[in-house]
C-alpha positions as CSV (number, residue, x, y, z in Angstrom):
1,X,47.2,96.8,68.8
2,X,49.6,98.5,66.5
3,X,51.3,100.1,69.2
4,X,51.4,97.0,71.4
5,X,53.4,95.5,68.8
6,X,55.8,98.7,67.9
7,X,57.0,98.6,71.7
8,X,57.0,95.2,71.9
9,X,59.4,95.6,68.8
10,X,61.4,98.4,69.7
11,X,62.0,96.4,73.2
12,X,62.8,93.3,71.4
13,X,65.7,95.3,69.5
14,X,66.7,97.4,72.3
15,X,67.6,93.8,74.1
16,X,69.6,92.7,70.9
17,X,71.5,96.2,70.8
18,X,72.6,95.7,74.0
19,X,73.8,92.5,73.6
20,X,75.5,93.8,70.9
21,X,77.0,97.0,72.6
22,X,78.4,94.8,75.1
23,X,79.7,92.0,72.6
24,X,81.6,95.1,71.0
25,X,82.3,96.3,74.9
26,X,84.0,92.7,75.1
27,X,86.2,93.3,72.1
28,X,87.1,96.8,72.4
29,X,87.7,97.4,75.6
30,X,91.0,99.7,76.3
31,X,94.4,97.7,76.7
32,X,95.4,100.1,79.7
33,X,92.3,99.4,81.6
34,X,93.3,96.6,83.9
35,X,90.2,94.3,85.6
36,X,92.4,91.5,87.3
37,X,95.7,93.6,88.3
38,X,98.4,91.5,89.0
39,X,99.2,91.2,92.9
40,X,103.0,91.3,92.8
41,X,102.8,94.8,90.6
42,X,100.2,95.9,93.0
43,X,103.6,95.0,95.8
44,X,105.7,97.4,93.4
45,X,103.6,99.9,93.4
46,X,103.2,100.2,97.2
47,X,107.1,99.9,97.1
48,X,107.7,102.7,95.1
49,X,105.1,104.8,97.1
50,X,106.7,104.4,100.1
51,X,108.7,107.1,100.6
52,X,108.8,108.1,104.0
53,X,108.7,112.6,104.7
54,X,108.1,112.8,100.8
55,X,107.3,116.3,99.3
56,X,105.3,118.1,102.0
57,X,107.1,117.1,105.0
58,X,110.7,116.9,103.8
59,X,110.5,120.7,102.2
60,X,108.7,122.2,105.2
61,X,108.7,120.0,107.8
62,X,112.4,119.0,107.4
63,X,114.2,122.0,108.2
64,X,112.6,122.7,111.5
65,X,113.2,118.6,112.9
66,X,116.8,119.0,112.1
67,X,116.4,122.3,114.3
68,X,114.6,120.6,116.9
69,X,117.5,118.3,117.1
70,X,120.1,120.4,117.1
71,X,121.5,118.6,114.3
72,X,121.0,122.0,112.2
73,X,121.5,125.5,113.5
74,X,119.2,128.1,114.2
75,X,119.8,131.8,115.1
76,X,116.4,133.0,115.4
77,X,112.7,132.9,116.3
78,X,113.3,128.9,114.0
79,X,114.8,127.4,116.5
80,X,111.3,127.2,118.3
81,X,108.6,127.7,115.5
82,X,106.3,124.7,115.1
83,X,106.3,123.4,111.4
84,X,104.5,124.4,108.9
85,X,101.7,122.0,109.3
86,X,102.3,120.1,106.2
87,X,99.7,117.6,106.1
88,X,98.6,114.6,107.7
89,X,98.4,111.3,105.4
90,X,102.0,110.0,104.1
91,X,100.6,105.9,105.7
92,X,97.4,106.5,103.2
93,X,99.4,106.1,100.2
94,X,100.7,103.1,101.2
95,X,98.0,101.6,103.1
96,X,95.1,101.8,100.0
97,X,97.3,99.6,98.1
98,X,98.0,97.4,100.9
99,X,94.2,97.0,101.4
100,X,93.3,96.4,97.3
101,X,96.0,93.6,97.4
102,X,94.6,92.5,100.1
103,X,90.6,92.7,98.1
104,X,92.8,90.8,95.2
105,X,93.7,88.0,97.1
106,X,90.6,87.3,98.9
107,X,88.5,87.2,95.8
108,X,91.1,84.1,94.8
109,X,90.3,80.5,95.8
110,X,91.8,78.5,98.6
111,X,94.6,77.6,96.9
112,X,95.3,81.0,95.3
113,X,95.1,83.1,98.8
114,X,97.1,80.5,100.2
115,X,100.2,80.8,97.5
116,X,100.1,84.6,98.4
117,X,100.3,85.4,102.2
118,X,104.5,86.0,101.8
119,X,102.9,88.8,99.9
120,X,100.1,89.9,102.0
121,X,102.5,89.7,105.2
122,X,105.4,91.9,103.3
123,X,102.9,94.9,102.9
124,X,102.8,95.0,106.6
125,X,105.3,96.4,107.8
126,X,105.6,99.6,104.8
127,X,102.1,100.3,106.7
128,X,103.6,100.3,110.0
129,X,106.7,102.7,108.9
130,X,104.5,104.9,107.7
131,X,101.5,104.9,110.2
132,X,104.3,105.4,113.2
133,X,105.9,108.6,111.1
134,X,102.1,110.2,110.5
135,X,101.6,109.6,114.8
136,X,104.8,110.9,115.7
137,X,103.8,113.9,113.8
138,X,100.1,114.5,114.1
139,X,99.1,112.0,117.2
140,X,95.6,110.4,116.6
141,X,94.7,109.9,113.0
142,X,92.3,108.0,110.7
143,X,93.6,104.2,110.3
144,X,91.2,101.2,111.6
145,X,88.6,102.6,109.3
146,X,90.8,104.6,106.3
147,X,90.8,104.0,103.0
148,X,88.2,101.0,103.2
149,X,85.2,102.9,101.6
150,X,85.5,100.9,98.5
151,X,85.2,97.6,100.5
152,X,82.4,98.7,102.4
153,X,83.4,100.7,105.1
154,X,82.3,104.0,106.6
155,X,83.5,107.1,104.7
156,X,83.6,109.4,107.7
157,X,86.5,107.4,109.4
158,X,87.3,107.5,113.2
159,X,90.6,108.9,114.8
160,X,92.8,106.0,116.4
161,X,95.0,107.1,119.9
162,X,98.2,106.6,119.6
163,X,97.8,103.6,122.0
164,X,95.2,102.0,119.8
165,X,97.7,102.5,116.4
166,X,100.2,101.0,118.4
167,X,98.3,98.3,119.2
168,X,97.2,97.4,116.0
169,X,100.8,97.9,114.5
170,X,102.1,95.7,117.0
171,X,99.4,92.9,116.1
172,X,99.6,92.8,112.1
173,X,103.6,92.9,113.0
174,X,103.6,90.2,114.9
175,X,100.9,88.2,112.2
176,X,103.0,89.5,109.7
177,X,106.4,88.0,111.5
178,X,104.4,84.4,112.2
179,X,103.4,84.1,108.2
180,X,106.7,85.0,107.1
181,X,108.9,83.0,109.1
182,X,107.2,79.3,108.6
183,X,105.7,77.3,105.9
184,X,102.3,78.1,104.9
185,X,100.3,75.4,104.4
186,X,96.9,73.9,103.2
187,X,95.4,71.2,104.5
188,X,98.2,70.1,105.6
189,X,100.5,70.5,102.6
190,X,102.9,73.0,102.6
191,X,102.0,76.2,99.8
192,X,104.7,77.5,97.4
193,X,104.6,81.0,97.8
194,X,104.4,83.4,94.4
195,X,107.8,85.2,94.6
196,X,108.2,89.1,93.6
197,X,112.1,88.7,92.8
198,X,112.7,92.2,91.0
199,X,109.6,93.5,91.8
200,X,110.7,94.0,95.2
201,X,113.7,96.6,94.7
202,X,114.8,96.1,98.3
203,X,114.8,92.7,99.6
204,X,114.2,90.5,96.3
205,X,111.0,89.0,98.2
206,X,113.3,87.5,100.3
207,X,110.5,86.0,103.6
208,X,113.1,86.2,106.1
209,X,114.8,89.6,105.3
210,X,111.0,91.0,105.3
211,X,110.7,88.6,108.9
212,X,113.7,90.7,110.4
213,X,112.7,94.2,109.3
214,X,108.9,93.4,111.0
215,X,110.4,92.2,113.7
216,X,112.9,95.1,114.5
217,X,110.2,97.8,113.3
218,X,108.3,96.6,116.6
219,X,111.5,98.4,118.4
220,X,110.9,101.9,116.8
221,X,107.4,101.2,118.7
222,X,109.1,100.3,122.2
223,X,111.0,103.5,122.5
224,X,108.3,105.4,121.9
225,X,106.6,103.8,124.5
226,X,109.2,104.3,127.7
227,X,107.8,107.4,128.8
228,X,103.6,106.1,128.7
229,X,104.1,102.2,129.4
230,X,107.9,101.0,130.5
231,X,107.1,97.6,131.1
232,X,105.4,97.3,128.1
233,X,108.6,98.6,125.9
234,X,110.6,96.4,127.9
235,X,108.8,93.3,127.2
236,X,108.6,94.5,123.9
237,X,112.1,94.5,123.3
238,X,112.5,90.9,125.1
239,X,110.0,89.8,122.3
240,X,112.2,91.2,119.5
241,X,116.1,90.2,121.1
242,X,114.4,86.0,121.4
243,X,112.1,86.3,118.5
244,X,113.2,82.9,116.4
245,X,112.7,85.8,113.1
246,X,115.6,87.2,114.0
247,X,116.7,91.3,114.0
248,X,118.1,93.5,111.0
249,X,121.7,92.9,112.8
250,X,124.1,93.3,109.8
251,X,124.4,95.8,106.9
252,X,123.4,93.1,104.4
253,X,120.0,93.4,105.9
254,X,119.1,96.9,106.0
255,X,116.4,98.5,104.2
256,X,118.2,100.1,101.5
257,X,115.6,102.0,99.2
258,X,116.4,102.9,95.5
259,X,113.7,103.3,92.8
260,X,115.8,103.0,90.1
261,X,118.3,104.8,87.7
262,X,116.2,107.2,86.8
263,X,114.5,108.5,90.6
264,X,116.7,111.4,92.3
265,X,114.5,112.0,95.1
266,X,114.5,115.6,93.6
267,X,112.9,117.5,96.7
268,X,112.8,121.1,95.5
269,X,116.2,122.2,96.6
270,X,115.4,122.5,100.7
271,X,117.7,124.6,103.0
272,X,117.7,122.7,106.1
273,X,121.0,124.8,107.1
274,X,124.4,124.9,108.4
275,X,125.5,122.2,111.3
276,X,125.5,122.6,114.4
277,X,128.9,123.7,116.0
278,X,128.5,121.2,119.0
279,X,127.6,118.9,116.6
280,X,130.1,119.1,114.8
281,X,133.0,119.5,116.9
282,X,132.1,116.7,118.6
283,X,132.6,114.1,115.6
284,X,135.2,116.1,114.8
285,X,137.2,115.8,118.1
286,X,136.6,112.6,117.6
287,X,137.1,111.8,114.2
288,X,134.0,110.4,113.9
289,X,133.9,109.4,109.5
290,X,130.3,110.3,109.3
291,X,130.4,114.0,110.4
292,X,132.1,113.6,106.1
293,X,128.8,111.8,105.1
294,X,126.2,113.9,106.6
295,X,127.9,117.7,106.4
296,X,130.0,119.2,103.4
297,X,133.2,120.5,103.3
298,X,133.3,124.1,103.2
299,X,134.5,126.3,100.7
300,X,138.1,126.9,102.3
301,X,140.3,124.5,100.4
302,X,144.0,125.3,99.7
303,X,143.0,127.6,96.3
304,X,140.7,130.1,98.0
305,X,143.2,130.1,100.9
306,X,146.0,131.0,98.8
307,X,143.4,133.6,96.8
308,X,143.2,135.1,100.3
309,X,146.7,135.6,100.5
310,X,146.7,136.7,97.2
311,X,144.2,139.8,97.8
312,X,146.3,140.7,101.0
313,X,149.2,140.9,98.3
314,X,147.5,142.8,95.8
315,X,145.7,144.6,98.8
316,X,142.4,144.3,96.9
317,X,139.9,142.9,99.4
318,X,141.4,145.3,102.8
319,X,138.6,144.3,105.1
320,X,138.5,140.3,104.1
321,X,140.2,138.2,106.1
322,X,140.5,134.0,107.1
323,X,137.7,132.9,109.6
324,X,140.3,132.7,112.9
325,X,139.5,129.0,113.4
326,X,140.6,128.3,109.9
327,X,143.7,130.4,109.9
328,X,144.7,128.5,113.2
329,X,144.9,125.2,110.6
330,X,146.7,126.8,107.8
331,X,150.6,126.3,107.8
332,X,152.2,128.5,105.2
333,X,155.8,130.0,104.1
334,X,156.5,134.0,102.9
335,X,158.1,134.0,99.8
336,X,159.2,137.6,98.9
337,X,156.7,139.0,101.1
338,X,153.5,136.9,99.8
339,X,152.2,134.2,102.1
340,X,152.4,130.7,100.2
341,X,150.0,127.6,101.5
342,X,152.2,125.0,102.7
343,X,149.9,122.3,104.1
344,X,146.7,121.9,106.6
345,X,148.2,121.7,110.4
346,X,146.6,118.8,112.5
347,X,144.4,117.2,112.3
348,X,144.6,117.9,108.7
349,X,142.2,117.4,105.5
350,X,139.3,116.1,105.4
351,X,138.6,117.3,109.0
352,X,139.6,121.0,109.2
353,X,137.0,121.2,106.6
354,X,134.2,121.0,109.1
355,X,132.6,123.4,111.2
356,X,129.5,124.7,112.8
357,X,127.5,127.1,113.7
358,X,126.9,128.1,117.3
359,X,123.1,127.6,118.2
360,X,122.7,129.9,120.8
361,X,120.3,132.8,119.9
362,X,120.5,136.0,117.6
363,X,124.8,134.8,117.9
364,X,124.8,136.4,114.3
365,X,124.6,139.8,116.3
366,X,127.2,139.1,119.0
367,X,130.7,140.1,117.9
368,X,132.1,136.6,118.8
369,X,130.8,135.2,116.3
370,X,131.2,137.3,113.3
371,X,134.2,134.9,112.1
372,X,131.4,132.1,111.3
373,X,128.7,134.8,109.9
374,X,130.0,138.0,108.5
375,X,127.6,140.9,109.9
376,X,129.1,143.4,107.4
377,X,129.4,140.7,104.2
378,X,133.2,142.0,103.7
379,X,135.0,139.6,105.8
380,X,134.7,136.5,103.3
381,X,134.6,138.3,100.2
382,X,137.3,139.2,98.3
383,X,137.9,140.5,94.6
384,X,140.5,139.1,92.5
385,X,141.5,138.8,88.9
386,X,138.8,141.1,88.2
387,X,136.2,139.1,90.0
388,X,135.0,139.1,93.1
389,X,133.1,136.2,95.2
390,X,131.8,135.0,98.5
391,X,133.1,132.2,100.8
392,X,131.0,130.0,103.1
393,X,133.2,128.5,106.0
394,X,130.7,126.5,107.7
395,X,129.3,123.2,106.5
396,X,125.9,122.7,104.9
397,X,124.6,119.7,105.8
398,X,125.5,117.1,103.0
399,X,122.2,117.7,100.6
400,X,123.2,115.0,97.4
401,X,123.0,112.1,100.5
402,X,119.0,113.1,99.5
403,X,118.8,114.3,96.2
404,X,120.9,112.8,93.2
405,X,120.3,115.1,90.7
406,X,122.2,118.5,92.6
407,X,124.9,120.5,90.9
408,X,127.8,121.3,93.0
409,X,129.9,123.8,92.1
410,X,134.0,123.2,93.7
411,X,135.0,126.5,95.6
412,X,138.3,128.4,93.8
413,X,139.7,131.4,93.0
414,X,137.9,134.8,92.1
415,X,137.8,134.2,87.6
416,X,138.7,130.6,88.0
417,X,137.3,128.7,85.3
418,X,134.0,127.2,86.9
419,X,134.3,123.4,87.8
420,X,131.3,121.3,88.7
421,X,129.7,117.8,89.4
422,X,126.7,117.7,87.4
423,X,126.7,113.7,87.3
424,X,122.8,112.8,87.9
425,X,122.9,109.9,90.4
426,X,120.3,107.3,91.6
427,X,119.1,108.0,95.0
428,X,119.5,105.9,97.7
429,X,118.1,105.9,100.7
430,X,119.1,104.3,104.0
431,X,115.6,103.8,105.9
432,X,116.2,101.4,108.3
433,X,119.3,99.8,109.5
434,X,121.5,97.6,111.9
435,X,123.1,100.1,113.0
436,X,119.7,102.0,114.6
437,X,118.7,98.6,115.7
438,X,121.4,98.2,117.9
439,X,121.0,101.6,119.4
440,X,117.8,101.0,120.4
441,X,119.0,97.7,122.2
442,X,121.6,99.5,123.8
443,X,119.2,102.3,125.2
444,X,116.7,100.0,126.2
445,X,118.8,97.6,128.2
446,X,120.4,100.1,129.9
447,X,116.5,101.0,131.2
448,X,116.2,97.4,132.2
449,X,115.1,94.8,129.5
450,X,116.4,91.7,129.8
451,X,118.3,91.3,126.5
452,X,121.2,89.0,125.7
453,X,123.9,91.4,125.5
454,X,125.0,94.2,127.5
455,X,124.3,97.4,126.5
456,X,128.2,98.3,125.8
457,X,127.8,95.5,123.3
458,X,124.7,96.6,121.7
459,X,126.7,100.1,121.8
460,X,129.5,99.1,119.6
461,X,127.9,97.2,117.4
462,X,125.2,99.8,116.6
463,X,128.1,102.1,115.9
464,X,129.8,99.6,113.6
465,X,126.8,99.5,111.6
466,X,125.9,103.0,111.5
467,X,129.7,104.4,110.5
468,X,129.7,101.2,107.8
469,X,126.2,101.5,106.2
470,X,126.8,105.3,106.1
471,X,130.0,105.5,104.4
472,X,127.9,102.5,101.8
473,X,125.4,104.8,101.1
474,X,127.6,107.5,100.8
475,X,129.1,105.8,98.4
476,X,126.0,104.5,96.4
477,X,125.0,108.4,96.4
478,X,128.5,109.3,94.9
479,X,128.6,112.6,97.1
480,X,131.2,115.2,96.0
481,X,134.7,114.4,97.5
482,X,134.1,110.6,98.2
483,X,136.2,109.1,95.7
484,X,137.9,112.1,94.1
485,X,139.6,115.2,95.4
486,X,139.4,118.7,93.7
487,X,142.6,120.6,95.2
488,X,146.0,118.8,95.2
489,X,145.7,119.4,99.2
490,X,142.6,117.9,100.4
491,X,142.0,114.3,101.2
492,X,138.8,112.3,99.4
493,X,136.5,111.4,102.2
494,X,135.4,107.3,102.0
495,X,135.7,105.2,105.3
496,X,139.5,104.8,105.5
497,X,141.5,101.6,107.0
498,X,141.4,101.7,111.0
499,X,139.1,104.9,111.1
500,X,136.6,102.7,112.5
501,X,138.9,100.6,114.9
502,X,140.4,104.4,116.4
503,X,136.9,105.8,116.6
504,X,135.4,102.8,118.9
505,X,139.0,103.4,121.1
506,X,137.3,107.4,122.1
507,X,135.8,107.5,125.4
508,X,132.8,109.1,124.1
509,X,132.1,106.5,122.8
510,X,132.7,103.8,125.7
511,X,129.7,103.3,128.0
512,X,130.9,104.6,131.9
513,X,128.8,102.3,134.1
514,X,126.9,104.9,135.3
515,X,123.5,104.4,134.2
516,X,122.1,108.2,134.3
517,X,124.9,109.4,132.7
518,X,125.2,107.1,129.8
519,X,121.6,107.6,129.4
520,X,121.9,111.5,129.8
521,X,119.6,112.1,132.5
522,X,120.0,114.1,134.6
């Protein structure tokens, strides 16, 4: 009987210690340890995660796309290597937060899930970017049933086809679009929506920016769809050019992405390479301002120039010598026997600052081409006041457009006293824009959708955009030479007054009525 009541006693207290423990649970529970979370920091966060070819696929994936493209050149086996596999799962980080706000907000009464559907819809369409960037990589991938574990689902998730991600993109897109472009009501009563202002970095929570970037983003979808279901794109398109939401038409709406003072997109320095001489030449011939945004200047200026002519004084460097297609440029005088720069012959500075490489295979080895590579490694070396250094005169493709916190060292004379930019800026990132918009329209009425304006219009505009939003973001990024030139000789490289007007003038860039060739098929 004792023992009955022992246990019966020790149970009795056991129940008051644990009402206890969690009384003292109650009252010391960790400050950091968040039950409720906040649904507009839960928006943040999935802002600030969406960073589209972060780490893995910007440092190994990178170099090869911009090969692919031709946008960078390759001289080797590069040119057709596949990437480096970096990993499938860039939508994940994005879409797990999407889904917990969307747990937050369905565990809140009518009137609370009501006041945040701007919310909810706005999440949509960082999913989207995402998912279509993972596709276009890897093809099918987890999505329908990702991340939803937590909430019940399956933990060994099925692989969506690319025609059932579409699909679904193209559904919450179009939800998303109908939520954000009209009053949400309850019960008939029209629901103020909670706004994020500065929690949303890019639009402000504005519903109808967030309206036109869903609604464009189903155009990044349509192209991708020309070659499987035409129709399909095209109607697609005729959805987007009519859509009462409206299209990211003007630079004032384009998804400009900056984290904050602090975030320099630091990427671990990678080498995507040189441009490509095509490339190149092309904007060049053309005087197209963003081959200035994209590429860098090369290391010819008007000091190492005149360093050159220097050591062919002094007869220092005998086997150096000016890469022929930048001696053509240089106008000079002899002054007692010693060349003397005068001035950059047409079309002048900034341009005869750019050039390629050729992409056509193993060219480092053909003798043609040893003006742009230097077999040997004497031809752009030269040693001078006791110092000797290296010259690069092609153009690296423009790396502090990506990463804010790069040194760049200005090119001078062998022992020149070293000058730099070491000016950490903010990064910022031009995702989505007018100006690709308006490509896309162009392209896909010129295939046959029925859209409002002809393609040449669509054409124009897009380039507009895309030279203005460019030289912006150039701007925002401070790259070396936009504002401020190093030599006396050389010109600072912002969008300059009726650079745009000429460019739009070229032929190049005038549609020719012939609807094969504007759309390069041949």
């Amino acid at each position: 009987m004792k023992i009955k009541y022992i246990l019966g006693t020790a149970l009795l207290g056991a129940m008051g210690l644990s009402s206890c423990m969690k009384e003292f649970a109650e009252v010391n529970t960790d400050p950091s340890v968040i039950g409720t979370p906040d649904v507009r920091y839960l928006f943040t966060k999935e802002l600030t995660d969406f960073i589209p070819s972060d780490y893995w696929q910007w440092f190994y994936d990178f170099t090869y796309m911009s090969q692919w493209g031709q946008v960078t050149a390759s001289n080797a086996y590069l040119l057709n290597s596949p990437a480096k596999c970096s990993g499938n799962g860039n939508v994940g980080r994005v879409l797990k937060i999407a889904l917990e706000i969307e747990n937050q907000i369905n565990q809140k009464d009518e009137l609370g899930k009501a006041s945040y559907q701007h919310i909810k819809a706005m999440t949509t369409p960082l999913v989207v970017f995402m998912g279509i960037e993972d596709t276009d990589m890897y093809g099918s991938m987890p999505f329908s049933e990702a991340y939803r574990a937590r909430y019940g689902g399956t933990l060994t998730p099925k692989y969506d086809t690319q025609e059932e991600l579409f699909n679904d993109f193209l559904a919450q897109l179009d939800n998303s679009i109908q939520i954000l472009s009209n009053p949400v009501t309850l019960n008939g009563t029209i629901v103020n929506q909670v706004t994020l202002g500065n929690q949303d970095f890019v639009y402000k929570g504005d519903a109808k920016k967030w309206a036109k970037f869903c609604n464009s983003l189903k155009l990044k979808i349509a192209v991708r769809l020309l070659n499987i279901n035409k129709e399909k794109a095209l109607k697609i398109a005729e959805e987007v050019a009519n859509s009462p939401a409206g299209m990211i038409t003007s630079i004032d709406d384009d998804f400009v992405y900056n984290q904050g003072s602090e975030w320099f997109h630091s990427q671990e320095d990678p080498s995507p390479g040189y441009g490509n001489r095509t490339l190149i030449n092309f904007m060049v011939d053309n005087k197209d301002p963003r081959v200035r945004f994209f590429f860098e200047k090369n290391q010819f200026n008007s000091k190492v120039i005149q360093a050159f002519f220097d050591a062919e004084a002094q007869n220092t460097s005998p086997d150096a010598k000016i890469p022929s297609f930048i001696a053509d440029k240089v106008d000079y005088e002899v002054v007692n026997g010693r060349k003397i720069f005068k001035g950059w012959k047409a079309p002048g500075e900034p341009w005869v600052r750019y050039h390629g490489l050729p992409i056509t295979i193993d060219a480092s080895k053909d003798k043609q081409w040893e003006d742009y590579f230097d077999p040997t490694g004497k031809l752009h070396k030269i040693y001078l006041n006791d110092n000797d250094k290296t010259y690069t005169p092609v153009s690296y493709m423009q790396m502090e457009m990506y990463e804010g916190n790069r040194d760049y060292t200005y090119p001078d004379a062998p022992g020149a006293s070293v000058v730099q930019d070491k000016e950490d800026m903010p990064f910022y990132g031009l995702y989505f824009s007018a100006g690709e918009v308006n490509l896309y329209l162009a392209e896909l009425k010129l295939i046959g959708a029925n859209l409002p304006k002809s393609a040449q219009e669509y054409l124009t505009e897009g380039i507009k955009c895309s030279v203005t939003a460019w030289d912006k973001v150039a701007g925002l990024n401070h790259i070396p030479y936009y504002d401020s030139a190093f030599d006396p000789n050389e010109a600072t490289i912002e969008l300059k007054a009726g650079e745009l007007e000429h460019l739009l003038e070229q032929p190049a860039y005038q549609l020719t009525g012939d609807r094969k060739q504007d759309l390069g098929v041949t």
